[in-house]
PyMOL CGO cylinders between C-alpha atoms (Angstrom):
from pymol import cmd
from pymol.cgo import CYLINDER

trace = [
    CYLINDER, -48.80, 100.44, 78.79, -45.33, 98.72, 78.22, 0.3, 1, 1, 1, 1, 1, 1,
    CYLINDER, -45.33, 98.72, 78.22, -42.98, 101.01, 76.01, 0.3, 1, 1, 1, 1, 1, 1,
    CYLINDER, -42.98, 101.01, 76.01, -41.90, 100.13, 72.78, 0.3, 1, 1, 1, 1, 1, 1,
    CYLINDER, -41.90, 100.13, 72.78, -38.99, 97.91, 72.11, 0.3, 1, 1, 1, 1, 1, 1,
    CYLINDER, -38.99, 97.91, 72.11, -35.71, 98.97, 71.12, 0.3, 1, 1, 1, 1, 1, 1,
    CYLINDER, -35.71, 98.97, 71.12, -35.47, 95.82, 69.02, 0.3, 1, 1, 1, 1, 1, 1,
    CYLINDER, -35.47, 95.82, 69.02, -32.12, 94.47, 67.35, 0.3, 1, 1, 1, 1, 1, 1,
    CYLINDER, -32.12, 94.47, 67.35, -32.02, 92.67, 63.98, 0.3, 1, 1, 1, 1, 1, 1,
    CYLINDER, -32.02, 92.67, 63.98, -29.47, 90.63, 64.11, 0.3, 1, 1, 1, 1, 1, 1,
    CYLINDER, -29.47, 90.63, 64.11, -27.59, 89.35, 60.43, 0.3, 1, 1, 1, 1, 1, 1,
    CYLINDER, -27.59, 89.35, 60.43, -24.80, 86.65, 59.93, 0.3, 1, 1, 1, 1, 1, 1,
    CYLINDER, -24.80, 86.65, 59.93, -22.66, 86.83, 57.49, 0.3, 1, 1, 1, 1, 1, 1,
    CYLINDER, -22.66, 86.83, 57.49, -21.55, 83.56, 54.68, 0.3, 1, 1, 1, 1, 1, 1,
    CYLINDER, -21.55, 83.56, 54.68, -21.82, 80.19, 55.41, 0.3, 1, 1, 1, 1, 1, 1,
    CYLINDER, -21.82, 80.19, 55.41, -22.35, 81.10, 58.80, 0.3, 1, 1, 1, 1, 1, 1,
    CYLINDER, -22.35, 81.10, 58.80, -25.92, 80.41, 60.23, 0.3, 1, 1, 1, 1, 1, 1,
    CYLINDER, -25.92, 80.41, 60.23, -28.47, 82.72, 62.97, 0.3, 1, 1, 1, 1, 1, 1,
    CYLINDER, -28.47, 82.72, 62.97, -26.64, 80.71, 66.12, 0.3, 1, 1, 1, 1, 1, 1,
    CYLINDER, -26.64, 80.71, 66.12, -23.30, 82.51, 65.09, 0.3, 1, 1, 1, 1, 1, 1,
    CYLINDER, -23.30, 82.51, 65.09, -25.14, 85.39, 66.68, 0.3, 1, 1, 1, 1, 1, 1,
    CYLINDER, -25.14, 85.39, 66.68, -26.34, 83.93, 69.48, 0.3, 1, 1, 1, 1, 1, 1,
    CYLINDER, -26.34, 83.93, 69.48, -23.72, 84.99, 72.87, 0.3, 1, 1, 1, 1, 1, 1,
    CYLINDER, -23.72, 84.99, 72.87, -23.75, 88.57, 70.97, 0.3, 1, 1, 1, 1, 1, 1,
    CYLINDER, -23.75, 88.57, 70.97, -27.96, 88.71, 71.30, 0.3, 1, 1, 1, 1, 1, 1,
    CYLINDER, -27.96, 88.71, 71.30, -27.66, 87.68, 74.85, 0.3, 1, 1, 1, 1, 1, 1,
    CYLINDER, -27.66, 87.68, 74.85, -25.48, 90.04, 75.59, 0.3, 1, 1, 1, 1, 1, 1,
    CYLINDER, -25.48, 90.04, 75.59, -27.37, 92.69, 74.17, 0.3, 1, 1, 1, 1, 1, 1,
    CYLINDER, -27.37, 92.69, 74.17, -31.25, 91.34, 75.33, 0.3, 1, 1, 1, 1, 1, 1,
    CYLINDER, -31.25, 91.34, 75.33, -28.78, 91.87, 78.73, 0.3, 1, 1, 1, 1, 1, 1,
    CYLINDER, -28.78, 91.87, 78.73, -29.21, 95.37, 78.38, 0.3, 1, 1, 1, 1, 1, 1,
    CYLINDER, -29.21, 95.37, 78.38, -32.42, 96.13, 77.42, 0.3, 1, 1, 1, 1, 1, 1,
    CYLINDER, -32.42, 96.13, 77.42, -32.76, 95.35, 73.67, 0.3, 1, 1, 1, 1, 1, 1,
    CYLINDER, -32.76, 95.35, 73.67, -34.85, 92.70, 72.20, 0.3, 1, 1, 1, 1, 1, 1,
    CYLINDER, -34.85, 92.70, 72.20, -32.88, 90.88, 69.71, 0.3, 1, 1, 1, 1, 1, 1,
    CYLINDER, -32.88, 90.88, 69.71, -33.98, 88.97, 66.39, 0.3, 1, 1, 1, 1, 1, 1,
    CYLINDER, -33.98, 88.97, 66.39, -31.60, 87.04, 64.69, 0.3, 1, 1, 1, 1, 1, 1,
    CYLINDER, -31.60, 87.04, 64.69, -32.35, 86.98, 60.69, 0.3, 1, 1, 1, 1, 1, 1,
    CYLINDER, -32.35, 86.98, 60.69, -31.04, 83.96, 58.63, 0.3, 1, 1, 1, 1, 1, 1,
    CYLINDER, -31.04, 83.96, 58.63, -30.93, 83.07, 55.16, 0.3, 1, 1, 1, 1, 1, 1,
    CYLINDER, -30.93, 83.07, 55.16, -29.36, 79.71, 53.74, 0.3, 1, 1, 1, 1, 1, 1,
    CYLINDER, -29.36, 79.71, 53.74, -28.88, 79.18, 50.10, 0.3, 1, 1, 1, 1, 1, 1,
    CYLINDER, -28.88, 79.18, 50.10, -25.62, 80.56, 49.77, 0.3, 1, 1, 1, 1, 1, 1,
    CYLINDER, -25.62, 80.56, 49.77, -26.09, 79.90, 45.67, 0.3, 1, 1, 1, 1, 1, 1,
    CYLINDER, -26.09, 79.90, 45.67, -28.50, 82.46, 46.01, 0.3, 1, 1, 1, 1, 1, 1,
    CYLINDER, -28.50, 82.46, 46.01, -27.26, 86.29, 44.99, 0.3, 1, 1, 1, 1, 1, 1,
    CYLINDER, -27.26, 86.29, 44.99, -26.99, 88.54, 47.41, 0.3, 1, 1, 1, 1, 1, 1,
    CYLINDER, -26.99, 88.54, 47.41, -29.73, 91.00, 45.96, 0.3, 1, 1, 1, 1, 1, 1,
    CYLINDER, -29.73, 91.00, 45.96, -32.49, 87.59, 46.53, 0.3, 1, 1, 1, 1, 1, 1,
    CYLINDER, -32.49, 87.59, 46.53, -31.59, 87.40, 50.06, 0.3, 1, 1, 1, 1, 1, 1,
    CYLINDER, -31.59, 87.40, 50.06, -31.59, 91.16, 50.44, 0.3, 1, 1, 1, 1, 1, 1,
    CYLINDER, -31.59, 91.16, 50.44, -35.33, 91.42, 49.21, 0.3, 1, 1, 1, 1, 1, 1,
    CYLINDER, -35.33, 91.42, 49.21, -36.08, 88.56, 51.69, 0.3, 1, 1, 1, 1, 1, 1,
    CYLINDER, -36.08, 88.56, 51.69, -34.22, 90.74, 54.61, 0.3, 1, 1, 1, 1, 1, 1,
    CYLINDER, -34.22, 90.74, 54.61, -36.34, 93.56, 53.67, 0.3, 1, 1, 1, 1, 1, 1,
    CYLINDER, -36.34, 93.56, 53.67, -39.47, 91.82, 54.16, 0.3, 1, 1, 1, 1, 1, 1,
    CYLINDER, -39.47, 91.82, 54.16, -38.42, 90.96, 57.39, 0.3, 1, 1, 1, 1, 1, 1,
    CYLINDER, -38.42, 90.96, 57.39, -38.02, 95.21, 58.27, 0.3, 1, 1, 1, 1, 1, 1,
    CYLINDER, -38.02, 95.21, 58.27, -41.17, 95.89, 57.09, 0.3, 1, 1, 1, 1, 1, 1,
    CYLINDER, -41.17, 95.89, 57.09, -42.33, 92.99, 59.15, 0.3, 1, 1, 1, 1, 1, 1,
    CYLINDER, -42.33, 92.99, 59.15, -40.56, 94.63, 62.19, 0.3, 1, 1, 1, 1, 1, 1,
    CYLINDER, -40.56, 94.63, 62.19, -41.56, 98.14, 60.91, 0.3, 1, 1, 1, 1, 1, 1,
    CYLINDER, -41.56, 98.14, 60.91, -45.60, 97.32, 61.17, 0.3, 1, 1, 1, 1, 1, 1,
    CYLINDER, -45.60, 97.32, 61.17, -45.24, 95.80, 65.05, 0.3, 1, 1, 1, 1, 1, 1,
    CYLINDER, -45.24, 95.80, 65.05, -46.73, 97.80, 67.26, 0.3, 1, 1, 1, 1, 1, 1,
    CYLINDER, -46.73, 97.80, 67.26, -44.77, 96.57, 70.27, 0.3, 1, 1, 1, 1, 1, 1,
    CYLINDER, -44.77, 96.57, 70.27, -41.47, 97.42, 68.24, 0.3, 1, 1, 1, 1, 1, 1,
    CYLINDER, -41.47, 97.42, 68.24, -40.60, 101.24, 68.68, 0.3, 1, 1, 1, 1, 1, 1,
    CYLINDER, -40.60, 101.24, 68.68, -37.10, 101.29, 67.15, 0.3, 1, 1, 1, 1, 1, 1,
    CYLINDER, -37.10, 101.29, 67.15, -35.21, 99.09, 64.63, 0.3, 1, 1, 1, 1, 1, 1,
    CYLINDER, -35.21, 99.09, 64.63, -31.53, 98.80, 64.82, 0.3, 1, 1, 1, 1, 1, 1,
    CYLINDER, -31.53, 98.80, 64.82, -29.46, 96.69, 63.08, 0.3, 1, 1, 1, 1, 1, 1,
    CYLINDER, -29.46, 96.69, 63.08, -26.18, 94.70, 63.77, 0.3, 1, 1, 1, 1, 1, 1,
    CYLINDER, -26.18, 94.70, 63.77, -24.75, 92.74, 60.84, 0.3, 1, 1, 1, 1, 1, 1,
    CYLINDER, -24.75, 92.74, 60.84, -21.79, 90.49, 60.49, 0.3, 1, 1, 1, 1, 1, 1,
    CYLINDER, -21.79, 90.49, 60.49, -19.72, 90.35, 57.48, 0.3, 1, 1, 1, 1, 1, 1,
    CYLINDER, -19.72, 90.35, 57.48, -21.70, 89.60, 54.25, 0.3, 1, 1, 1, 1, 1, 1,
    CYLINDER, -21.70, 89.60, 54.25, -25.00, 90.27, 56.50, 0.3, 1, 1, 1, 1, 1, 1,
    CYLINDER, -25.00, 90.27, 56.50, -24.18, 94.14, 55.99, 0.3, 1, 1, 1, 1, 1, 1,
    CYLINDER, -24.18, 94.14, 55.99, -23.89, 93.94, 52.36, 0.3, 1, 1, 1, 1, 1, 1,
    CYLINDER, -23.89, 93.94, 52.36, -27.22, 92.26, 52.62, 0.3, 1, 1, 1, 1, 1, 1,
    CYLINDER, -27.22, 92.26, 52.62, -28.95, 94.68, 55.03, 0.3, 1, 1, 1, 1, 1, 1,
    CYLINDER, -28.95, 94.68, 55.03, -27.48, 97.83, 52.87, 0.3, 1, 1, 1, 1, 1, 1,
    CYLINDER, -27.48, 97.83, 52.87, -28.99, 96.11, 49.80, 0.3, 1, 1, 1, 1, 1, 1,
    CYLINDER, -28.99, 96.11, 49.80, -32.01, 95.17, 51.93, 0.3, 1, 1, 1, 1, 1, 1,
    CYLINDER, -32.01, 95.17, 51.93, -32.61, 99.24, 52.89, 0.3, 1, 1, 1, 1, 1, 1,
    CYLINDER, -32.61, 99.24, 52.89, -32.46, 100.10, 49.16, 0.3, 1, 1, 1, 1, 1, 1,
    CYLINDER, -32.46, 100.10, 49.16, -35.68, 98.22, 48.96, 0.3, 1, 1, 1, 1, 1, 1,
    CYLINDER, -35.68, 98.22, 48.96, -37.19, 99.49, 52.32, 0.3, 1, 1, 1, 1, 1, 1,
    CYLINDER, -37.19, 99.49, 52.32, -36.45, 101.87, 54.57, 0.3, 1, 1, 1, 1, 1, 1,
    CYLINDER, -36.45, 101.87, 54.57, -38.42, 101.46, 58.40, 0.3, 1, 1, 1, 1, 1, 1,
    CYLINDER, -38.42, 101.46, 58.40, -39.66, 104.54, 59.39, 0.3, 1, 1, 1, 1, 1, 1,
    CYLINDER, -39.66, 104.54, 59.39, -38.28, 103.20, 62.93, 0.3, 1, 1, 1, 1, 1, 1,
    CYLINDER, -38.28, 103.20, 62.93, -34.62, 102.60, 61.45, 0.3, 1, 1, 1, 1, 1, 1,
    CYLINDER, -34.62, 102.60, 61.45, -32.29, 102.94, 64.33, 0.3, 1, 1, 1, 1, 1, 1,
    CYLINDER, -32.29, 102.94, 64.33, -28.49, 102.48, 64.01, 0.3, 1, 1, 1, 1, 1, 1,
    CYLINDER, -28.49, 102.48, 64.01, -26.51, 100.61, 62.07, 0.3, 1, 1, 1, 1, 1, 1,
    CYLINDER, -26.51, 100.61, 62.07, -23.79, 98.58, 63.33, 0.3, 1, 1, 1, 1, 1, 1,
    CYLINDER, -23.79, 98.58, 63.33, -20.98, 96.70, 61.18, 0.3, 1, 1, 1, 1, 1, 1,
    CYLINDER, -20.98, 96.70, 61.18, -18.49, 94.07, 62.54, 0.3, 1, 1, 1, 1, 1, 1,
    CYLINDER, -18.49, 94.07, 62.54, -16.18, 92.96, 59.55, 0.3, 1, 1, 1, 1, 1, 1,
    CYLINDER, -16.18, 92.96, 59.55, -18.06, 93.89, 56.69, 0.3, 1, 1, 1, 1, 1, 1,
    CYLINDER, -18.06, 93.89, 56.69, -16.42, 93.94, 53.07, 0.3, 1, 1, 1, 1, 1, 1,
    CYLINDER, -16.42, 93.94, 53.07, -18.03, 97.42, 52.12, 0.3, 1, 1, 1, 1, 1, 1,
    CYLINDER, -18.03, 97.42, 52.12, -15.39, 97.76, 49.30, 0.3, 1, 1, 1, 1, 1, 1,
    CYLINDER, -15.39, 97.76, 49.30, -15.10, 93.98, 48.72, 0.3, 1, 1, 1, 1, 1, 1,
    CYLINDER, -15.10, 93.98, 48.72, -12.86, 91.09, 50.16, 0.3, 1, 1, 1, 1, 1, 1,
    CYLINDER, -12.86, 91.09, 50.16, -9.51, 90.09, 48.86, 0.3, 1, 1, 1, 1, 1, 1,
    CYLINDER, -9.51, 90.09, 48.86, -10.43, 86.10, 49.25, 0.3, 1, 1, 1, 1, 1, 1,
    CYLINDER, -10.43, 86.10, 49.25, -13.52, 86.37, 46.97, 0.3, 1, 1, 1, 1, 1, 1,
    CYLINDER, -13.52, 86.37, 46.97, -11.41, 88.73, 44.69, 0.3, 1, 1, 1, 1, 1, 1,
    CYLINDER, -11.41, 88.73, 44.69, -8.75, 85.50, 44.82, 0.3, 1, 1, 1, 1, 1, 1,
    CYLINDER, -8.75, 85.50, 44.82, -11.32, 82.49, 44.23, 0.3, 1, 1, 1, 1, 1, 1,
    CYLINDER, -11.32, 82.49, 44.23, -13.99, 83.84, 42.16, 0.3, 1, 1, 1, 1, 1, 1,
    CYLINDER, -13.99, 83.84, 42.16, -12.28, 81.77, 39.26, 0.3, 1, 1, 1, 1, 1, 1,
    CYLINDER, -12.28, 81.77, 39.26, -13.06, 78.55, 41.14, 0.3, 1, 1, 1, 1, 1, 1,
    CYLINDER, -13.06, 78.55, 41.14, -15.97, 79.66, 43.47, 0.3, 1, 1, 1, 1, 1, 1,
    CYLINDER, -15.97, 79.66, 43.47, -17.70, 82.28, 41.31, 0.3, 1, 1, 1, 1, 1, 1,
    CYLINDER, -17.70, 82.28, 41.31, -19.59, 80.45, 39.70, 0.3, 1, 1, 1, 1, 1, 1,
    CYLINDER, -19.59, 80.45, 39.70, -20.99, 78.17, 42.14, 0.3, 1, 1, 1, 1, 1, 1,
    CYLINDER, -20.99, 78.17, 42.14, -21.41, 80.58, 44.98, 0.3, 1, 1, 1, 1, 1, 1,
    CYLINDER, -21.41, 80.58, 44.98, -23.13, 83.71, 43.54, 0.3, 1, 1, 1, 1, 1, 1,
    CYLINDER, -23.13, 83.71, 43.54, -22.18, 86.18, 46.53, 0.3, 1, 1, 1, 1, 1, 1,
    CYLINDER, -22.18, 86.18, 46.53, -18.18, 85.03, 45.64, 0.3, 1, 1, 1, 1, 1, 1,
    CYLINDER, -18.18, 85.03, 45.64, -18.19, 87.20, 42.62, 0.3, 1, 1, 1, 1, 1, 1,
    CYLINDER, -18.19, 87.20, 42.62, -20.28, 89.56, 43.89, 0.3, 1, 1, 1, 1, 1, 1,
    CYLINDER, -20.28, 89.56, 43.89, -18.31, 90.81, 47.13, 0.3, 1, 1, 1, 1, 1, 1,
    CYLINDER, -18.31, 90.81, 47.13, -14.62, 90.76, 45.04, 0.3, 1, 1, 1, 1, 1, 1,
    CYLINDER, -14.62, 90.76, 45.04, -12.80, 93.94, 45.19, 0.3, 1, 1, 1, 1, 1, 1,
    CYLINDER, -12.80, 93.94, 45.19, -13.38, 94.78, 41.59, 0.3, 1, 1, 1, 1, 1, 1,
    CYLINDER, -13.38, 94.78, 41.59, -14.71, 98.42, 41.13, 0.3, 1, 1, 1, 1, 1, 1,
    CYLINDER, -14.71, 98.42, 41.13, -17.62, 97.24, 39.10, 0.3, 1, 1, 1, 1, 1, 1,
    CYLINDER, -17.62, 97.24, 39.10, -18.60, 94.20, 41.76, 0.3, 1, 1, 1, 1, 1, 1,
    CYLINDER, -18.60, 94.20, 41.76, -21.93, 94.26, 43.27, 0.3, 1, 1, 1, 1, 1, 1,
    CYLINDER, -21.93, 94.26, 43.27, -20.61, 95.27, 46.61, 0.3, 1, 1, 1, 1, 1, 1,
    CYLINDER, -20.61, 95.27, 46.61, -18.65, 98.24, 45.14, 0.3, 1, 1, 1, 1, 1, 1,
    CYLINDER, -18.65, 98.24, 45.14, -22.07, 99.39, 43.14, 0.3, 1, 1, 1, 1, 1, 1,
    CYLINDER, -22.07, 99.39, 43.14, -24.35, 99.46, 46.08, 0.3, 1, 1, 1, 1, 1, 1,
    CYLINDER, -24.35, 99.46, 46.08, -25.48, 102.74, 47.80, 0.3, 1, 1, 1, 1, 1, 1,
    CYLINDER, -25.48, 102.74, 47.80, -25.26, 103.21, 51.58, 0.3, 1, 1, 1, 1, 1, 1,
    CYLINDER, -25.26, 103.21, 51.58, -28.40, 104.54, 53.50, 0.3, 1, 1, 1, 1, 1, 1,
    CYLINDER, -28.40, 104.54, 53.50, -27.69, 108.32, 54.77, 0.3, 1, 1, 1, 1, 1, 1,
    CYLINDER, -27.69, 108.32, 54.77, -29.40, 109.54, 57.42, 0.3, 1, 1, 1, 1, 1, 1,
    CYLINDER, -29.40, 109.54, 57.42, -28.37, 107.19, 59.64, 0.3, 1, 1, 1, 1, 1, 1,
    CYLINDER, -28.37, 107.19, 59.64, -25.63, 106.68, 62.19, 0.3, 1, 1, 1, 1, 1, 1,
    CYLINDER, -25.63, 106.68, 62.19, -23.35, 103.80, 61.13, 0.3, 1, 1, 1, 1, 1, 1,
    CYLINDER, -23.35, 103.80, 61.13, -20.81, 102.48, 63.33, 0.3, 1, 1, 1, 1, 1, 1,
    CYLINDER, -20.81, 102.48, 63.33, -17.99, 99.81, 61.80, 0.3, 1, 1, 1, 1, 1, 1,
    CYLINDER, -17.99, 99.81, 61.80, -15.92, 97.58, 63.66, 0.3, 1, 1, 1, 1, 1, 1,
    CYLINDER, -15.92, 97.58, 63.66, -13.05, 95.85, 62.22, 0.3, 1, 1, 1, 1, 1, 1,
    CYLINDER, -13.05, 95.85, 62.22, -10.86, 92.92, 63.04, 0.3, 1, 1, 1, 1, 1, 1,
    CYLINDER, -10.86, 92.92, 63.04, -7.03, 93.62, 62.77, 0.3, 1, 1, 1, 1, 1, 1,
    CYLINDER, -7.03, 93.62, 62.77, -5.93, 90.24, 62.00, 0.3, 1, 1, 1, 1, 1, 1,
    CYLINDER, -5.93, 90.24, 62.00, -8.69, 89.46, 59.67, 0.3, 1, 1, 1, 1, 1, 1,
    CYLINDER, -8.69, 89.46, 59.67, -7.66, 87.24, 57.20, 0.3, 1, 1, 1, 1, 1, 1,
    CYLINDER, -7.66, 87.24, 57.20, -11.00, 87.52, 54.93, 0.3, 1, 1, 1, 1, 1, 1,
    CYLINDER, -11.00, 87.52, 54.93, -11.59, 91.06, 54.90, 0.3, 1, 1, 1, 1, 1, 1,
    CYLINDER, -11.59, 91.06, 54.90, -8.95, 94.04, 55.01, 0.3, 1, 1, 1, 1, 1, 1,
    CYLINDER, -8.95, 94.04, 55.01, -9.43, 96.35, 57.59, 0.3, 1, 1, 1, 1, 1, 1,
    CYLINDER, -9.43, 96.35, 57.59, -9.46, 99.19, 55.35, 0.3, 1, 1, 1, 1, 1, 1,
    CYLINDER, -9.46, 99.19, 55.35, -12.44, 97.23, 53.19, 0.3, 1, 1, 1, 1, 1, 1,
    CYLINDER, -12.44, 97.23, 53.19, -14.38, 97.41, 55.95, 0.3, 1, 1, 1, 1, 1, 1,
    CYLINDER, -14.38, 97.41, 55.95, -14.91, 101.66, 55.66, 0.3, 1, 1, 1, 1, 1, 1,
    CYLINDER, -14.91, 101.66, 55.66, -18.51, 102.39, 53.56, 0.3, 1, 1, 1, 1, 1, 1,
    CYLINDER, -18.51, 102.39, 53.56, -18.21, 105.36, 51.42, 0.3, 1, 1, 1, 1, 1, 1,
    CYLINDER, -18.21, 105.36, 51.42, -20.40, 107.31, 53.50, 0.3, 1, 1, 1, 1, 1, 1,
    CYLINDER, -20.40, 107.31, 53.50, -19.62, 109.38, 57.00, 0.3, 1, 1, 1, 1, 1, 1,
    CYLINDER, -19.62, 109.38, 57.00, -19.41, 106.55, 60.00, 0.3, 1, 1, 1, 1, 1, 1,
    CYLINDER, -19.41, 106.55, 60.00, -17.45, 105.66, 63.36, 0.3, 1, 1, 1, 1, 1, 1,
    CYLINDER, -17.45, 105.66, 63.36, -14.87, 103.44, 62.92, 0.3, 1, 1, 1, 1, 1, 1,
    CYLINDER, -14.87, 103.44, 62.92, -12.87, 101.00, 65.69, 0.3, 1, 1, 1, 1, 1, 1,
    CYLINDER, -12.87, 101.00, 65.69, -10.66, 98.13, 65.62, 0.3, 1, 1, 1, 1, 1, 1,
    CYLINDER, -10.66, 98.13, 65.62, -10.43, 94.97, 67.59, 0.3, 1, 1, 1, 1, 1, 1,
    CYLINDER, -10.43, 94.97, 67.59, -7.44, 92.64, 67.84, 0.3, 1, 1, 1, 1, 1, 1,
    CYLINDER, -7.44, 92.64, 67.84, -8.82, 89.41, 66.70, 0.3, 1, 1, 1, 1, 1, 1,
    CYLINDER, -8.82, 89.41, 66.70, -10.00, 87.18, 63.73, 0.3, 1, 1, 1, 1, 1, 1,
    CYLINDER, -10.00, 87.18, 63.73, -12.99, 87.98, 61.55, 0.3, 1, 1, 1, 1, 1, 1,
    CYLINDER, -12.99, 87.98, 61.55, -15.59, 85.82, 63.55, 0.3, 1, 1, 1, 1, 1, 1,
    CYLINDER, -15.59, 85.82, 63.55, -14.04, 86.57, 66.93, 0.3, 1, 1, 1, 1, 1, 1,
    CYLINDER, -14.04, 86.57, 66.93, -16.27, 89.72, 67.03, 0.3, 1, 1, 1, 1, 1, 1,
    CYLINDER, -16.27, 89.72, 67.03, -19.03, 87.69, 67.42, 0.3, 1, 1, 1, 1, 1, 1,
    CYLINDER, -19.03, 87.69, 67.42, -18.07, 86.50, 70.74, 0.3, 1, 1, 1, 1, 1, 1,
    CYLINDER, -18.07, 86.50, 70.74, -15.77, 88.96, 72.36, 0.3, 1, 1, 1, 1, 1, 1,
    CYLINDER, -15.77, 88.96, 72.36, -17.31, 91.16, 75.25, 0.3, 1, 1, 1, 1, 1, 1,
    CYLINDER, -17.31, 91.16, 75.25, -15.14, 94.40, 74.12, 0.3, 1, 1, 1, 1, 1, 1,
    CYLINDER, -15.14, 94.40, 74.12, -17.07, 93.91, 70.58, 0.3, 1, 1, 1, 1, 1, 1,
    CYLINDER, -17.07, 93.91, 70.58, -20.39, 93.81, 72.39, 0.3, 1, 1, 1, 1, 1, 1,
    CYLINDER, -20.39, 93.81, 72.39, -19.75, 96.43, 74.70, 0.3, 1, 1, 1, 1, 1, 1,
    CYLINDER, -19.75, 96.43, 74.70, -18.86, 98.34, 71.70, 0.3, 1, 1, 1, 1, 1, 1,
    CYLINDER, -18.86, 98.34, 71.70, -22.17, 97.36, 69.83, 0.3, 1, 1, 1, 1, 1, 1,
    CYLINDER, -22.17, 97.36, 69.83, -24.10, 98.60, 72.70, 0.3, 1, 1, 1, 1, 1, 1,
    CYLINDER, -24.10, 98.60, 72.70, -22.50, 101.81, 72.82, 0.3, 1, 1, 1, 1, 1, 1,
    CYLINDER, -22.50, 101.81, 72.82, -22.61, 102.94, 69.45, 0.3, 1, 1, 1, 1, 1, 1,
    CYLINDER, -22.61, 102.94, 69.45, -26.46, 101.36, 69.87, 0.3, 1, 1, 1, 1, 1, 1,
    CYLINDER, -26.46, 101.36, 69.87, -26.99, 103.67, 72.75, 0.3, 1, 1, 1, 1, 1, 1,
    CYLINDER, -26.99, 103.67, 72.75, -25.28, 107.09, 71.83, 0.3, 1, 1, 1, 1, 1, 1,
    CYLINDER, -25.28, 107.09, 71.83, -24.30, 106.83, 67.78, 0.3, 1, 1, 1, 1, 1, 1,
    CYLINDER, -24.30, 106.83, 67.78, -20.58, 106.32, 69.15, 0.3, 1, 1, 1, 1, 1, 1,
    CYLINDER, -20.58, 106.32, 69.15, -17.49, 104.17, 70.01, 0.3, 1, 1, 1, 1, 1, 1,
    CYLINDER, -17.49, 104.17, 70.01, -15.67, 105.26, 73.30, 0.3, 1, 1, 1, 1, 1, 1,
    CYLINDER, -15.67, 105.26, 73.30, -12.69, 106.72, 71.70, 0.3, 1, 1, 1, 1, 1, 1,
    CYLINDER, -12.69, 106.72, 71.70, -13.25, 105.46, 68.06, 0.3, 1, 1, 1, 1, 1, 1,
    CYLINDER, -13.25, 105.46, 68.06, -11.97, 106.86, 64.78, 0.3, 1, 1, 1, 1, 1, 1,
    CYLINDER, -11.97, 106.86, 64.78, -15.11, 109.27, 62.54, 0.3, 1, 1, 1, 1, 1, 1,
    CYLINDER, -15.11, 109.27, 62.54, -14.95, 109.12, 58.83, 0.3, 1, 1, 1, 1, 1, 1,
    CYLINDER, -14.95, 109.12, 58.83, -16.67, 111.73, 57.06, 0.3, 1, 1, 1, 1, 1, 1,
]
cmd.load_cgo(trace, "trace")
């Protein structure tokens, strides 16, 4: 009988699309893991619609008998949606939880165009740094190992907006917000943290 897969759910972030994930899955499926990248695409839509969505898609995961663990590796806004998403349902096969660039406490752009963009773009004035925003009200699953990887020269979310208010491993790459996406290091680093709940020589928050 074939063991269970270690499967990977893979979410994008804003305005982005599932391809964005695409040279990260490979590199992944590389070593073992079966990947499956998650997309959503109104991006009028609030966060909490495409979170219930997401969550549909876990329990999907969480009910197939050929899946044996559930991790999950998000992308900017996809990590506000998959926290969001966990307050809904929790998979008894949760895994870990990678994070590359998320705005955990909020981005500084949405905080600087919600006047324009709020109201057009629901997410906009929902991930602003404002202590009462959406992002800044969600909970973050406990009980699971969450890993965070920011982008020093990030120029949509501060690297210090990346940190969830919960305990977690923290590392940062030199590069640009999306660059994660398709740098090995970031990979490598995604596989670790998948494989033992930790960077090679990161930063822990508790």
């Amino acid at each position: 009988m074939t063991a269970p897969w270690e499967c990977v759910s893979l979410v994008h972030g804003f305005f982005a699309h599932p391809l964005m994930m695409t040279v990260l899955g490979h590199r992944l499926d590389r070593r073992g893991y079966l990947t499956r990248p998650w997309g959503y695409w109104n991006m009028r839509r609030s966060i909490l619609e495409h979170a219930e969505a997401f969550s549909r898609e876990l329990a999907r995961l969480d009910a197939d008998r050929a899946v044996g663990t559930i991790h999950l590796v998000t992308h900017s806004m996809g990590g506000i949606i998959a926290r969001a998403a966990l307050e809904r349902f929790r998979p008894r096969k949760l895994g870990r939880f990678v994070m590359l660039a998320p705005p955990n406490r909020g981005s500084f752009v949405a905080t600087a165009t919600v006047g324009v963009l709020g109201g057009l773009f629901k997410p906009v004035a929902e991930l602003t740094t404002a202590p009462d925003s959406l992002v800044n009200s969600l909970g973050m699953p406990t009980g699971v190992d969450v890993g965070v990887i920011a982008a020093s020269r990030d120029a949509l979310v501060a690297p210090e907006s990346t940190r969830p208010d919960v305990p977690h491993a923290h590392v940062t790459i030199a590069c640009l917000h999306s660059s994660l996406l398709f740098r090995r290091d970031a990979a490598d680093l995604v596989a670790a943290f998948l494989a033992t709940g930790e960077f090679p020589e990161s930063e822990t928050d508790s």
